[in-house]
C-alpha positions as CSV (number, residue, x, y, z in Angstrom):
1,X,3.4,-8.4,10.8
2,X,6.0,-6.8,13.2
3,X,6.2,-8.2,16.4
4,X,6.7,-6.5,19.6
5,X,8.7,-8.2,22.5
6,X,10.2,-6.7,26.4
7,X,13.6,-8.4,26.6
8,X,15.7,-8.6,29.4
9,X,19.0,-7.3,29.1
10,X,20.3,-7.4,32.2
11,X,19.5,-8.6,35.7
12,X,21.7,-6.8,38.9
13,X,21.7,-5.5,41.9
14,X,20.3,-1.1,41.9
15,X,20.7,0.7,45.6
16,X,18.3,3.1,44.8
17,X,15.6,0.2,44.6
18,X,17.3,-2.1,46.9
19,X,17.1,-5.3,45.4
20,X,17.6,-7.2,42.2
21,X,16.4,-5.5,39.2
22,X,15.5,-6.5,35.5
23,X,16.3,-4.3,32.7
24,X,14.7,-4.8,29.9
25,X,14.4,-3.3,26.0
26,X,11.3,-3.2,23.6
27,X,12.2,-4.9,20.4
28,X,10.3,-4.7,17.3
29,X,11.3,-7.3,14.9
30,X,10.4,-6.6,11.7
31,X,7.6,-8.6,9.6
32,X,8.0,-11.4,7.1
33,X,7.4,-9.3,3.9
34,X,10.6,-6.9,5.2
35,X,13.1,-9.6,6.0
36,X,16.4,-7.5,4.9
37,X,15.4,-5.1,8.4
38,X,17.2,-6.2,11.5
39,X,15.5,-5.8,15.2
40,X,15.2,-2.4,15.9
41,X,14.9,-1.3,20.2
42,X,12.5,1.7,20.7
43,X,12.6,1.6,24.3
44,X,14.1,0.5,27.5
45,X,12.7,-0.1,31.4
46,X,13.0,-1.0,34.6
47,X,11.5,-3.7,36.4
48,X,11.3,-1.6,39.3
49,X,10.4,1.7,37.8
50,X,7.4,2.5,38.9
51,X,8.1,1.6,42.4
52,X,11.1,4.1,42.3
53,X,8.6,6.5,40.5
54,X,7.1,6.7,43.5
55,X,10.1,7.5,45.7
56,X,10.5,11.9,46.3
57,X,13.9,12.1,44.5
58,X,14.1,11.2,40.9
59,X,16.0,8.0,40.3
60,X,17.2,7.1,37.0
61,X,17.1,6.9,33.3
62,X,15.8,3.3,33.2
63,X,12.9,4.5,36.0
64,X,12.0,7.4,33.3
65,X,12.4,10.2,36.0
66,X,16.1,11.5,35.8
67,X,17.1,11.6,32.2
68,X,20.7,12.8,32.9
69,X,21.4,9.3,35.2
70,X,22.1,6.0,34.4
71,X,23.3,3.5,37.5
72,X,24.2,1.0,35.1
73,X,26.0,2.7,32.3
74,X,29.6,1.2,32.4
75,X,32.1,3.0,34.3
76,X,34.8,4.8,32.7
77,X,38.5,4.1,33.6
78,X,39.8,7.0,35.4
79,X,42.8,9.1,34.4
80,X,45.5,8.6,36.5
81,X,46.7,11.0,39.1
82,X,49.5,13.2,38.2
């Protein structure tokens, strides 16, 4: 049987929630009979998401209301200036 399990990923701070937030994956591991299948993720959350749901402006990728922003993805180095 598959199993389905919210795992925290990462805990940190978000200034559009203001405090501490967990973000967390669904994994689906697979079932006994299928052992050769590794986890697989099929979605990712917020702790705080519906709280920022209900903000007016659209917060984030992880909230599920801005799909084009993600606070958290890791910062790319920038070019240096010329």
């Amino acid at each position: 049987m598959t199993v389905k399990v919210w795992q925290t990923i990462k805990v940190q701070h978000c200034r559009h929630a203001g405090g501490e937030v967990a973000l967390e994956a669904e994994i689906l591991y697979p079932g006994e009979h299928l052992p050769d299948l590794g986890p697989r993720v099929v979605a990712h959350r917020c702790s705080r998401g519906i709280e920022c749901g209900l903000l007016d402006e659209a917060s984030c990728v992880w909230a599920g209301t801005n799909p084009t922003y993600d606070p958290f993805a890791e910062k790319q180095p920038e070019e240096p200036k010329k």
